[in-house]
TORFIKOL-32706 format. One line per field, with one value per residue: residue in three letters; x, y, z of N, C-alpha, C, O in turn. Coordinates in Angstrom, 1 decimal, m for minus. Atoms other than C-alpha are relative to their C-alpha. Example, Ala and Ser with C-alpha at 12.3 -4.5 7.8 and 13.67 -1.06 7.14 Angstrom:
TORFIKOL-32706
aa = ala,ser
n.x = 0.9,m0.9
n.y = m1.2,m1.1
n.z = 0.0,0.0
ca.x = 12.3,13.7
ca.y = m4.5,m1.1
ca.z = 7.8,7.1
c.x = 0.9,m0.8
c.y = 1.2,1.1
c.z = 0.0,0.8
o.x = 1.9,m0.3
o.y = 1.2,2.2
o.z = 0.7,0.9
***
This chain:
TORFIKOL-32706
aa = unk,unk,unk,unk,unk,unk,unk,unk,unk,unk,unk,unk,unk,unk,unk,unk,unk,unk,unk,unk,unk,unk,unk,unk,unk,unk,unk,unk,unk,unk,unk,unk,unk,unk,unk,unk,unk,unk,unk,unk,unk,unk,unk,unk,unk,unk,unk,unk,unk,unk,unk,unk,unk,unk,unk,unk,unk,unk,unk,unk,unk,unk,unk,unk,unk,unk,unk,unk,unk,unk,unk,unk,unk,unk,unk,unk,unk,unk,unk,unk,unk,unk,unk,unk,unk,unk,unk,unk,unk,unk,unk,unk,unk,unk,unk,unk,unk,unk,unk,unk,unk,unk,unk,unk,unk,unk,unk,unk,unk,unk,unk,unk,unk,unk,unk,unk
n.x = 0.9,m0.6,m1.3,0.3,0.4,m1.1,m0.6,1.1,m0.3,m0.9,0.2,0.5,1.7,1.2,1.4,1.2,0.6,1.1,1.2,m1.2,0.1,1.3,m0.4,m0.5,1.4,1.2,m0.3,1.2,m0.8,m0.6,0.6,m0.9,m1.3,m0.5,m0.4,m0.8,m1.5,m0.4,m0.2,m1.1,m1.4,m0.5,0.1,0.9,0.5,1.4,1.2,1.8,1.1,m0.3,m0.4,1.1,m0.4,0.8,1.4,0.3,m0.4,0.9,1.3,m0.2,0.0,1.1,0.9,m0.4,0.6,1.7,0.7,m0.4,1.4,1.4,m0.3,0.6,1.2,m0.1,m1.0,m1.3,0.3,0.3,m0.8,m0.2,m0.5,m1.0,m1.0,m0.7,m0.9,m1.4,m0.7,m0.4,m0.9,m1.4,m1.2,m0.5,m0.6,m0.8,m0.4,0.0,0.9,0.1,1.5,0.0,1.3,m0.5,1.0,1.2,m0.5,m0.8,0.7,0.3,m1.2,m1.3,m1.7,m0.5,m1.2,0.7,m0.8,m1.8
n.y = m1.1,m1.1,m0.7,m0.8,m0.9,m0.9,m0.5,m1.2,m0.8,m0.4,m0.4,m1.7,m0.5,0.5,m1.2,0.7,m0.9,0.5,1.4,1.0,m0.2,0.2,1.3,0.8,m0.2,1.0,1.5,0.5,0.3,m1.1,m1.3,m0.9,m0.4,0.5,m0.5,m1.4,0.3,0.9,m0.9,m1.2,1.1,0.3,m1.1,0.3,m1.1,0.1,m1.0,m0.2,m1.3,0.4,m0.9,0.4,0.8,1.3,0.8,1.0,0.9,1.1,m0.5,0.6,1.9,0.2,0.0,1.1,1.4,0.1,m0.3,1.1,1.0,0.1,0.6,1.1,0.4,0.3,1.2,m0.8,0.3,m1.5,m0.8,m1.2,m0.7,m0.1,0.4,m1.2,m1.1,0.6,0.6,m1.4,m0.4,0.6,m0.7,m1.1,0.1,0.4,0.9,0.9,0.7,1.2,0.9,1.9,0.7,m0.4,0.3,m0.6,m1.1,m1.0,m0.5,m1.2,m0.8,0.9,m0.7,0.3,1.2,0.6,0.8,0.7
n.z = 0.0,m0.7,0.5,1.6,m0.8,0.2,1.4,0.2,m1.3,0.3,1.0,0.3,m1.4,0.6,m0.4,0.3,0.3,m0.9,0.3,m0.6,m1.6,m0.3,0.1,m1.4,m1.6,0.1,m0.2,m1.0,m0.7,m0.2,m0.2,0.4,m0.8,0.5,1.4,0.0,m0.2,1.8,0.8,m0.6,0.1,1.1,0.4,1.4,m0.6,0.3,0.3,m0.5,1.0,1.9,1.1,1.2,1.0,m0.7,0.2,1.3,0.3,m0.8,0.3,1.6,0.1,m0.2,0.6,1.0,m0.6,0.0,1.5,0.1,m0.7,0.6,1.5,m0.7,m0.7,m1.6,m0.4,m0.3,m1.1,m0.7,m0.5,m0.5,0.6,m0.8,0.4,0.8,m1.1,m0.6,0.9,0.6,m0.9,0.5,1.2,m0.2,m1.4,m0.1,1.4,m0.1,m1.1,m0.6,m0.4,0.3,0.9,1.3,1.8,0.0,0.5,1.3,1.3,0.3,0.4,0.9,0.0,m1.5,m0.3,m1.1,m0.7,0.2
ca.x = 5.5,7.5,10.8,8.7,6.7,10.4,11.7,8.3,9.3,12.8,11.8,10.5,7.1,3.9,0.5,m2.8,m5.6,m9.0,m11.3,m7.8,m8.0,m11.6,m10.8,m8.2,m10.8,m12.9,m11.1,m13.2,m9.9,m8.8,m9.4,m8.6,m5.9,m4.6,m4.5,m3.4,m0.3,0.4,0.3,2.5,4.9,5.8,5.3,2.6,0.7,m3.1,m4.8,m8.3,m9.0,m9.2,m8.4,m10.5,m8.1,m8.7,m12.4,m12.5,m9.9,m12.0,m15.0,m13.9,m12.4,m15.6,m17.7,m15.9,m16.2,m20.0,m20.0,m17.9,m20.4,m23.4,m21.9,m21.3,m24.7,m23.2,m21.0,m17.6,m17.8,m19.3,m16.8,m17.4,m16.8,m14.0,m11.9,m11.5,m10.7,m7.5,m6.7,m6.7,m5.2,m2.2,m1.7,m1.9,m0.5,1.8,4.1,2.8,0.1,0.4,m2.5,m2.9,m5.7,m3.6,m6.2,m8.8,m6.6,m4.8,m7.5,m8.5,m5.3,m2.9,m0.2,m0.2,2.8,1.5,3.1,4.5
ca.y = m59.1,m57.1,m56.9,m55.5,m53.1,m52.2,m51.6,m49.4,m47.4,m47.2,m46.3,m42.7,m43.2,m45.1,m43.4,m44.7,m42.9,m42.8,m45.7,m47.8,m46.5,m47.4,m51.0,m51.5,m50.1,m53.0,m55.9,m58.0,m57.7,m53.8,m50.8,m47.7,m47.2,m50.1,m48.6,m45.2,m46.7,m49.1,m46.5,m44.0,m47.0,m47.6,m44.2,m44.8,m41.3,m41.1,m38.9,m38.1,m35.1,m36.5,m33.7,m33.3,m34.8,m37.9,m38.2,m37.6,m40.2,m42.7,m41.5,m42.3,m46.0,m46.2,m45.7,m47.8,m50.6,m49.8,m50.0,m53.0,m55.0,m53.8,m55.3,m58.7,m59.2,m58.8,m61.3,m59.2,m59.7,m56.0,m53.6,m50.5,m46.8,m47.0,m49.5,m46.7,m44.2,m46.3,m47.0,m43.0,m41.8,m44.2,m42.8,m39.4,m39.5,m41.5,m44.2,m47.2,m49.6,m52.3,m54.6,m58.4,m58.4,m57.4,m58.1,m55.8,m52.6,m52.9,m53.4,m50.0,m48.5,m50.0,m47.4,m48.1,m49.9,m52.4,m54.5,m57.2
ca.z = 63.6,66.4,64.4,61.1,63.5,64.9,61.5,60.6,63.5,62.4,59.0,59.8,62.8,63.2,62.8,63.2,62.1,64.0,62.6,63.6,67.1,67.5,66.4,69.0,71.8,70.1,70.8,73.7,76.1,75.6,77.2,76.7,79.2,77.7,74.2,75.2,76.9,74.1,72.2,73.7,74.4,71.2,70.1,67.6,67.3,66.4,64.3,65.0,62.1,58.0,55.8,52.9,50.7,52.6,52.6,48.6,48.2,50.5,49.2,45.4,46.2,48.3,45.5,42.9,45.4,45.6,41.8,41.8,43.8,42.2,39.1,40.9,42.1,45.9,45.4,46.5,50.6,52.1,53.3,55.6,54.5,57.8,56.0,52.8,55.6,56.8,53.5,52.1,55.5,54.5,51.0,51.9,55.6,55.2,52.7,53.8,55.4,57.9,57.8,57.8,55.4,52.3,49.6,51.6,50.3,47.4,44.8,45.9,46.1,43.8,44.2,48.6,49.7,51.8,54.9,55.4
c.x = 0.7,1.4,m0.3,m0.6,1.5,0.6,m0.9,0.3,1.3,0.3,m0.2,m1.4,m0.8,m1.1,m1.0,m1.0,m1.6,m0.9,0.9,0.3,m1.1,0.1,1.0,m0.5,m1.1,0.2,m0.4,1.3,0.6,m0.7,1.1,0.6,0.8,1.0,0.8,1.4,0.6,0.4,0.9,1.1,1.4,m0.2,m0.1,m0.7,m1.7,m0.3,m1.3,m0.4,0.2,m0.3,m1.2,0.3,m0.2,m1.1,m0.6,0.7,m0.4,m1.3,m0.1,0.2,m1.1,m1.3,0.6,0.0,m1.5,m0.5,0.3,m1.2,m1.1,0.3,m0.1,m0.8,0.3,1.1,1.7,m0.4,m0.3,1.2,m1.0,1.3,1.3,1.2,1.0,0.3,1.5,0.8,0.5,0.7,1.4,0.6,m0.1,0.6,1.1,0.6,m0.2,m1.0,0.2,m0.8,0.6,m1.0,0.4,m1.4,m0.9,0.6,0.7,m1.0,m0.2,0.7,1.3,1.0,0.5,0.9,m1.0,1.2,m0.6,m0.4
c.y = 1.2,0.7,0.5,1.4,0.9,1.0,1.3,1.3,0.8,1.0,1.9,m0.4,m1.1,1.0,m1.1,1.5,m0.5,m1.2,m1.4,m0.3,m0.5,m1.4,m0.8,m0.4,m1.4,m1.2,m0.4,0.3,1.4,0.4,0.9,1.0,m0.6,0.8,0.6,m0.4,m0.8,1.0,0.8,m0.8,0.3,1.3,0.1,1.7,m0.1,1.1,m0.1,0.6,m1.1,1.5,m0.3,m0.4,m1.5,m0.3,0.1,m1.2,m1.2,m0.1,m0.9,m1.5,m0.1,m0.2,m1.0,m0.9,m0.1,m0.4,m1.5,m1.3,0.1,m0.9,m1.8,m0.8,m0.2,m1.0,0.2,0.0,1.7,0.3,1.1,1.2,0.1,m0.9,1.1,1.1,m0.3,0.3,1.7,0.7,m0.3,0.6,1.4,0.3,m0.5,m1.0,m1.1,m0.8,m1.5,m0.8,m1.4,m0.5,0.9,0.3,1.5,1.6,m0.1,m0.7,1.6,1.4,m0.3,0.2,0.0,m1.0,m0.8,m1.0,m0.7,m0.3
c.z = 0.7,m0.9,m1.1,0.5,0.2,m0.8,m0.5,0.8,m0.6,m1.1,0.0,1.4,0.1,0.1,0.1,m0.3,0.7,0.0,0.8,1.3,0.5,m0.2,1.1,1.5,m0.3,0.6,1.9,1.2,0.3,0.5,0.0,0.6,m0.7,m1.0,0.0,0.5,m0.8,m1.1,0.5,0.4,m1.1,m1.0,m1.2,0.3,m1.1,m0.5,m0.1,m1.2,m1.1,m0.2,m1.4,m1.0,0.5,m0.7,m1.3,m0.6,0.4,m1.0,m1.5,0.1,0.5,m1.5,m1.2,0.5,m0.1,m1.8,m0.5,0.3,m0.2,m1.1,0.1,0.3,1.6,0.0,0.8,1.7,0.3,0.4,0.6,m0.7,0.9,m0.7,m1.5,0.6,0.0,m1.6,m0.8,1.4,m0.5,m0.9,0.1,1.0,0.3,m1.2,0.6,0.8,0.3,0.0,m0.6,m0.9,m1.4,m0.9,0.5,m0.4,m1.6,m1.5,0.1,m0.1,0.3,0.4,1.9,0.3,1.1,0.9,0.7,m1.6
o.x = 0.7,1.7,0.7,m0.3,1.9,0.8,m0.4,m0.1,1.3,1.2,0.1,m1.9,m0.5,m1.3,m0.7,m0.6,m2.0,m1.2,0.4,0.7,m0.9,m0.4,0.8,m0.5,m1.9,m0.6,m0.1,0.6,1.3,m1.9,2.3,0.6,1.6,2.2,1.9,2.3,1.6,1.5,1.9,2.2,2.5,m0.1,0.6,m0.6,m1.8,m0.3,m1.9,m1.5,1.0,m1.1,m1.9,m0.5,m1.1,m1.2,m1.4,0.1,0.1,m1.7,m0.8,m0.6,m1.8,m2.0,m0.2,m0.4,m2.0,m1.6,m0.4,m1.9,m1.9,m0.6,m1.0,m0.5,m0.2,1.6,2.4,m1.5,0.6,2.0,m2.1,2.4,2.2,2.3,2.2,1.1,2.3,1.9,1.7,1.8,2.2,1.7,0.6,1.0,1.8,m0.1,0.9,m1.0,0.2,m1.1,1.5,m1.4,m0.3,m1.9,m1.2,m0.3,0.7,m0.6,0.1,0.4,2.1,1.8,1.6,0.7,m1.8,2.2,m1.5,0.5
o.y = 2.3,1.9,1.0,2.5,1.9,2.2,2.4,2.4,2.0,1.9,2.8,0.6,m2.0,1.9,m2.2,2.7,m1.6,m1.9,m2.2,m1.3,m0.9,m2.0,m1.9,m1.3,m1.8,m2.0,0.4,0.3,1.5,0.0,0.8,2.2,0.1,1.1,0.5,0.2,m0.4,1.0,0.4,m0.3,0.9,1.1,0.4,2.2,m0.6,2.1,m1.1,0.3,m2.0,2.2,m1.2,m0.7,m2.3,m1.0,m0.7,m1.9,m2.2,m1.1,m1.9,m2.3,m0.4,m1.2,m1.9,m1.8,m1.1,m0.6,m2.2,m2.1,m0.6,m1.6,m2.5,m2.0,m1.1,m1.5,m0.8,0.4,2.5,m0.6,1.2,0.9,0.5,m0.4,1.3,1.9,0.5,0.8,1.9,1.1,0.5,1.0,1.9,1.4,0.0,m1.1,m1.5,m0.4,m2.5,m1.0,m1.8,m1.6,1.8,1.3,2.3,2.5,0.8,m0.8,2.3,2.5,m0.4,m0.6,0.2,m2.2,m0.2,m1.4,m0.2,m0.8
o.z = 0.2,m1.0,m1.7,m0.1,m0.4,m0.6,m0.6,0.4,m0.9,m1.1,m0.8,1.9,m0.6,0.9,m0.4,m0.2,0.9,1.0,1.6,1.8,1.6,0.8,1.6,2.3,0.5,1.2,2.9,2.2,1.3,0.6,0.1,0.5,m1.3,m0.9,m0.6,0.0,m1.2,m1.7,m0.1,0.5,m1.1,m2.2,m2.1,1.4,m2.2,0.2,m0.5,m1.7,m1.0,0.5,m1.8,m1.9,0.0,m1.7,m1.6,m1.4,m0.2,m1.6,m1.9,m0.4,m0.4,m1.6,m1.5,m0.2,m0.5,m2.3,m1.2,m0.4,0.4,m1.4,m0.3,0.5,2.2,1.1,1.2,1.7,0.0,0.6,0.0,m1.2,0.2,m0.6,m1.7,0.1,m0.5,m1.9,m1.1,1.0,m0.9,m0.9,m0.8,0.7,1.2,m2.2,0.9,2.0,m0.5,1.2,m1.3,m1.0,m1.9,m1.4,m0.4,m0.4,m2.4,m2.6,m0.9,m0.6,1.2,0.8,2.3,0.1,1.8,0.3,1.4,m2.4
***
């Protein structure tokens, strides 16, 4: 995980984008001294604003998920609108998303490189 992070790094930066930051502050053992020096370590940089290309491109996979799972009958596990945040940050912010829960992005956006 560190030497793919490394390489992400090497590649061109990391960003996180706010919903991502509020997730780290979650975990039962951080705080957000922690984070902020973690972050500024490894010279990850946070954005806080979404742009309004963002929140329609969230907004859209958002609702085609909502459409998906009415279809379903619920059967498709819930998501939050924060996870289509992360995921439109990514493809317009940047070329690539880190996450360990592959599957929970690339139905909704195919064309996102994803990592590992």
């Amino acid at each position: 995980m560190a030497a793919l992070l490394g390489k992400a790094q090497a590649d061109g930066g990391l960003v996180v984008c706010a919903p991502v930051y509020a997730e780290l502050l979650a975990h039962p053992k951080a705080t957000r001294k922690f984070v902020d020096e973690f972050l500024t370590r490894t010279n990850v940089t946070i954005e806080f604003l979404f742009d309004e290309e963002a929140w329609h491109e969230a907004a859209q996979a958002f609702a085609q998920y909502a459409q998906r799972r009415r279809k379903s009958g619920g059967a498709i596990p819930k998501r939050f609108l924060a996870d289509f945040m992360v995921g439109a940050h990514a493809w317009i912010r940047a070329d690539r998303l880190f996450t360990l829960d592959k599957t929970r992005y690339d139905r909704s956006f195919p064309k996102l490189r994803l990592l590992p």
